[in-house]
C-alpha positions as CSV (number, residue, x, y, z in Angstrom):
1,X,0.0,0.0,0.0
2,X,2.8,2.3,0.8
3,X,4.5,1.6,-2.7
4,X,1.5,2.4,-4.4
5,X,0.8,5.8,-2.5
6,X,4.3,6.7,-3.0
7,X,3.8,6.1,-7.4
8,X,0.6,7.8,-6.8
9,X,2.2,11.1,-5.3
10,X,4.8,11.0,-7.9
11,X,2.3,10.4,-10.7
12,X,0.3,13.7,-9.5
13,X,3.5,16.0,-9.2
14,X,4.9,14.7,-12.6
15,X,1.4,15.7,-13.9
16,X,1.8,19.1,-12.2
17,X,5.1,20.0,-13.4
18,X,4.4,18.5,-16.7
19,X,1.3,21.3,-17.0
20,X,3.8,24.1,-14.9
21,X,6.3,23.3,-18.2
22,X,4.2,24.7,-20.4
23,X,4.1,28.6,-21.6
24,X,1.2,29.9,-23.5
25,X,1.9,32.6,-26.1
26,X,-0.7,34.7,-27.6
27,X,-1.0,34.5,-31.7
28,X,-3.4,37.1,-33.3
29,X,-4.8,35.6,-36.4
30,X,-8.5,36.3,-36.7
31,X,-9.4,32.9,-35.2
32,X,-9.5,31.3,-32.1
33,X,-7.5,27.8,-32.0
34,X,-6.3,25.4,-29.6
35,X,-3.0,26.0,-27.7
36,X,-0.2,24.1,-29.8
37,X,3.5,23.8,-30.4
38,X,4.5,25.0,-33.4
39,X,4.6,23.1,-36.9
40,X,7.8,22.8,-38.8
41,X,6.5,25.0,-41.4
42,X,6.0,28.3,-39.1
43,X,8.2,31.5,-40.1
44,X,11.8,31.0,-39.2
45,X,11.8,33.5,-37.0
46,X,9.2,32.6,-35.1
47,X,10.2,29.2,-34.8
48,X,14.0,30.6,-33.9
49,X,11.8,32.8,-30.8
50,X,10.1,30.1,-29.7
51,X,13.2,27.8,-29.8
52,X,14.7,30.4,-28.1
53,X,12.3,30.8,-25.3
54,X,12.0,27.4,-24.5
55,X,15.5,27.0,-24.1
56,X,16.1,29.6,-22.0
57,X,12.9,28.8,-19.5
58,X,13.2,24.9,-19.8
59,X,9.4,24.8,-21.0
60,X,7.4,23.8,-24.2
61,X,6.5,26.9,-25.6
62,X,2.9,27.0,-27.6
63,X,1.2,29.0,-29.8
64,X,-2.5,29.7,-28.9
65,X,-4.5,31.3,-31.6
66,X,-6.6,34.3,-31.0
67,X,-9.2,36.3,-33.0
68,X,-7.8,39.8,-32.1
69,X,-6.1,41.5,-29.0
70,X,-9.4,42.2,-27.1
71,X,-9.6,38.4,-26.9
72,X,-6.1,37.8,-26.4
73,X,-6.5,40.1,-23.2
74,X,-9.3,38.3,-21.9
75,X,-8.0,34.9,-22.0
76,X,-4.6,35.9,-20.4
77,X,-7.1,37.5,-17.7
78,X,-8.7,33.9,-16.9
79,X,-5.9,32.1,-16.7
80,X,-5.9,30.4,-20.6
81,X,-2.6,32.5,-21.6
82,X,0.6,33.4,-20.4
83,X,2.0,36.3,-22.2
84,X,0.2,38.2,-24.9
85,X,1.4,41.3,-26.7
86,X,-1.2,44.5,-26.2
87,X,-1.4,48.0,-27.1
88,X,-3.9,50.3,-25.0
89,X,-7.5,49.7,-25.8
90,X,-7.0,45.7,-24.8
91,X,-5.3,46.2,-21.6
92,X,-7.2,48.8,-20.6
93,X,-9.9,46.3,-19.4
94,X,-7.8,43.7,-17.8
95,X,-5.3,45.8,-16.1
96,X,-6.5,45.1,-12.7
97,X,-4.9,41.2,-13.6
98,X,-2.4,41.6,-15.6
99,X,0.9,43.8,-16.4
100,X,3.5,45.1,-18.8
101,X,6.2,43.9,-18.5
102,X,8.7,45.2,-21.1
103,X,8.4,47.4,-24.5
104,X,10.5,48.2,-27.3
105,X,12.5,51.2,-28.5
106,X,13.0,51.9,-32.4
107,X,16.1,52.5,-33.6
108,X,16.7,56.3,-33.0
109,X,14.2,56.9,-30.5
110,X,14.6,57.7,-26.6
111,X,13.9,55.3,-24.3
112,X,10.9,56.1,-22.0
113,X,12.5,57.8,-19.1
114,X,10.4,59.0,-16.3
115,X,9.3,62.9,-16.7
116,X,9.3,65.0,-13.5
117,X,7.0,68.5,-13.0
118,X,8.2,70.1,-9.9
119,X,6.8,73.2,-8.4
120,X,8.1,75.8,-5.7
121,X,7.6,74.0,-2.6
122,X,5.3,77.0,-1.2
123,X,2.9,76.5,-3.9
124,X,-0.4,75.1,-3.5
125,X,-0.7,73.2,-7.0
126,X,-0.4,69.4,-6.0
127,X,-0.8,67.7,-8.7
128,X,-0.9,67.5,-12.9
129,X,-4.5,68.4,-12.8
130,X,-3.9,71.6,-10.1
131,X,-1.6,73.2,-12.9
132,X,-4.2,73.4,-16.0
133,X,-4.4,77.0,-17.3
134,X,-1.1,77.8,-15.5
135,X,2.6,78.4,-17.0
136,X,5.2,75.7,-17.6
137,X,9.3,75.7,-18.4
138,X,10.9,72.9,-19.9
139,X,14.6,72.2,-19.4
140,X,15.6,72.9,-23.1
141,X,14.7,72.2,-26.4
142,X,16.5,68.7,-27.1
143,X,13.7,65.9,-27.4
144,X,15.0,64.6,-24.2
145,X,14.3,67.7,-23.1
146,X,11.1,68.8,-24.7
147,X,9.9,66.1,-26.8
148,X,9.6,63.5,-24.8
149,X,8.4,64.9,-21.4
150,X,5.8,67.1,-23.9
151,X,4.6,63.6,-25.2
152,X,4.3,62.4,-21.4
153,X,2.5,65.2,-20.2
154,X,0.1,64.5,-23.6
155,X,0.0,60.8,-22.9
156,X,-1.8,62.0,-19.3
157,X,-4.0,64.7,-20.7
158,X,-2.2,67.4,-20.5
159,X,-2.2,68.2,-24.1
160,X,-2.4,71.4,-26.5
161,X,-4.2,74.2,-24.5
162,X,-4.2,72.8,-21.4
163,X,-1.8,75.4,-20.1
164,X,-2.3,78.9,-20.7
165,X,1.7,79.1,-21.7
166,X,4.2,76.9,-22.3
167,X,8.3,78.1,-22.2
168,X,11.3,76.6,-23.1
169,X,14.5,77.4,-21.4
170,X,18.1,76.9,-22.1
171,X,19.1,74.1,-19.7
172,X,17.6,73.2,-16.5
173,X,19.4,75.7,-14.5
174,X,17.7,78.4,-16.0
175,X,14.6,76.5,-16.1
176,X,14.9,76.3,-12.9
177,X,15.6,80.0,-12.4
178,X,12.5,81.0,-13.6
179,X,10.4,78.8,-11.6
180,X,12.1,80.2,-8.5
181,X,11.9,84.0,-9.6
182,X,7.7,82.9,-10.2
183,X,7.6,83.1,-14.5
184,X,6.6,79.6,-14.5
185,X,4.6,77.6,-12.2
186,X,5.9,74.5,-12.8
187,X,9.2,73.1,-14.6
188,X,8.7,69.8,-16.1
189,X,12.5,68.0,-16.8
190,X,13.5,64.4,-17.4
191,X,14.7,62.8,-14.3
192,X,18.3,61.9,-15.4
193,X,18.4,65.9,-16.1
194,X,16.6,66.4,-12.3
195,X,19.1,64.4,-10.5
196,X,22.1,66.7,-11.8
197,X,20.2,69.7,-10.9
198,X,19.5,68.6,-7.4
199,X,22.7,67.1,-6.9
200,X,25.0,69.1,-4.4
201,X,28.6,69.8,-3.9
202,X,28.2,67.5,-0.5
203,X,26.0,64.7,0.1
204,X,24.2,66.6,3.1
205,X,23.5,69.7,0.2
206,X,19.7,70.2,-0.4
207,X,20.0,72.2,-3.5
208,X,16.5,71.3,-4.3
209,X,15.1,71.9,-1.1
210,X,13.2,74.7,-2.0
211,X,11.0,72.6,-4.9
212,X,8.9,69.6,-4.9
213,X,7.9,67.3,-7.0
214,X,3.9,66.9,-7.8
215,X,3.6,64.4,-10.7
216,X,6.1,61.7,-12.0
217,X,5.5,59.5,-15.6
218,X,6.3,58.4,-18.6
219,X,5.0,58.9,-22.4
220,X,2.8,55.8,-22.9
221,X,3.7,52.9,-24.5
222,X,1.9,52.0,-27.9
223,X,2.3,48.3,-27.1
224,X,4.1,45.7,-25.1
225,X,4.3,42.5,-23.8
226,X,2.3,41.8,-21.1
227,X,1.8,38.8,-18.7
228,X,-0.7,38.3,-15.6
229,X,-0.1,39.9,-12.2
230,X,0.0,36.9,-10.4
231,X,3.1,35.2,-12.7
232,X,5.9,34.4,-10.6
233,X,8.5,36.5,-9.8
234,X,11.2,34.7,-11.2
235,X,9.7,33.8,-14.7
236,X,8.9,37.4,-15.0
237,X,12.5,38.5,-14.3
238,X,13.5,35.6,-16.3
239,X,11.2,36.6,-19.4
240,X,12.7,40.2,-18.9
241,X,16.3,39.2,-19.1
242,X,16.0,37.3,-22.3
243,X,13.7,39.7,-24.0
244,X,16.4,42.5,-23.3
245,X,19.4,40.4,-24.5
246,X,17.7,39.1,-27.5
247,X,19.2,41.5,-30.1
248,X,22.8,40.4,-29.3
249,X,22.1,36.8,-28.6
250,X,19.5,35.7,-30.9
251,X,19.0,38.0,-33.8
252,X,16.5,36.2,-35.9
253,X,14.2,35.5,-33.3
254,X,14.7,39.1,-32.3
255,X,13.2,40.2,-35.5
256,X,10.4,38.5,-35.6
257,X,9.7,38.6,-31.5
258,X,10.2,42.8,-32.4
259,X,8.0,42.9,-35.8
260,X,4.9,45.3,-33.5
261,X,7.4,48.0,-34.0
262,X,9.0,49.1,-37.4
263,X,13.2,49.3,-37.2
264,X,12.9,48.3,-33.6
265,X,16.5,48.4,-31.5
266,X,16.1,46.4,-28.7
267,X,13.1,45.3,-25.9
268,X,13.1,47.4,-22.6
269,X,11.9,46.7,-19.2
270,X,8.7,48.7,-18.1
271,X,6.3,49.8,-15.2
272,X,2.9,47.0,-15.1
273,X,1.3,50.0,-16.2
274,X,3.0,51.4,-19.1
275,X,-0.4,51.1,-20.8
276,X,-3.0,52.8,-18.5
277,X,-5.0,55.4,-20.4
278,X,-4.8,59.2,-18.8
């Protein structure tokens, strides 16, 4: 009796880790399908990603056929998928399950660093929505300056007439200047370009003291790959660290994992909610 209990654990946890061994990957092509591993006569990239994958995670990696993204969303939601790729209007309805969890950069592009609007620390504005109709400074005119945290504030609905003037200064000291002197009411800088400004000749230095900052983010991603909320830890960190060394280490499934974005560079982490909608 003993023997046979023992083969009868070890039958249910082979059957466990058998089911545990498999990764589900979302394939948008205008019909639903079974979950499957892939046939011999799929792309070569994708069979090279896929290879890829499953070498890396020490899983069979399958192919589940979806109708669109909405769908794709939903069954990553219940529990059917485990990574999809989704752009805005399909995550927006399962975000409370699932996350982002990396994005790509085209070649030439920035990568989407966090964008900072500080304020005089006096000031009663407290937030992103407390400064419509007021007066903004960026930190210069380079689009790591002004492009991109102009693009963030957009991404958040703070677009085209939502302040009543918009400035460009120099460099961030003399953005900076003219938030202190009261032209602006806010100065919205990258937060690479923020930790220079702040940083003093002495650790104990508070050159910032005076300011504070009311709203941090990021322009919003178009797409990325997401997974549920409740994956573990260290398959997410896992699926990050391949995704981000793909472009060195395995080129052709690069392209085709990279295809959602034309001339794309390389994959980059992200925040679970790259996504959200303002």
């Amino acid at each position: 009796m003993r023997l046979v209990s023992v083969l009868a654990a070890v039958a249910l946890f082979s059957a466990g880790a058998a089911e545990a061994a498999t990764f589900r990957i979302a394939a948008v092509t205008g019909k639903a399908g079974p979950c499957r591993s892939l046939a011999s006569s799929a792309p070569a990239g994708q069979l090279a990603y896929y290879k890829h994958l499953a070498g890396r995670l020490a899983r069979d990696v399958q192919e589940c056929p979806v109708a669109n993204e909405a769908d794709a969303g939903r069954a990553l939601e219940s529990g059917a998928l485990d990574m999809a790729v989704l752009g805005p209007a399909a995550f927006e309805p399962v975000k409370a399950k699932t996350r982002s969890i990396l994005t790509l950069r085209p070649t030439g592009d920035l990568n989407r660093i966090p964008v900072l609007v500080a304020t005089r620390k006096a000031s009663t504005r407290t937030s992103l929505a407390g400064l419509k109709g007021g007066t903004i400074v960026f930190a210069g005119k380079a689009a790591f300056a002004y492009g991109l945290p102009r693009r963030a504030l957009a991404d958040r609905g703070a677009g085209p007439g939502f302040f009543a003037r918009e400035d460009v200064a120099t460099d961030p000291e003399a953005a900076a200047a003219r938030l202190r002197s009261g032209a602006a009411d806010a100065l919205v800088i990258n937060a690479a370009a923020w930790q220079r400004l702040c940083r003093g000749d002495r650790p104990q230095d508070a050159a910032c003291g005076d300011l504070k900052v009311i709203w941090r983010g990021r322009p919003r991603a178009t797409k990325a790959i997401v997974v549920r909320r409740d994956i573990e830890d260290e398959l997410r960190f896992r699926l990050i660290g391949i995704h981000v060394a793909m472009h060195l280490e395995a080129k052709e499934a690069f392209g085709w994992a990279s295809s959602w974005i034309p001339k794309a560079a390389e994959f980059e982490p992200t925040e679970a909610d790259a996504l959200v909608a303002p």
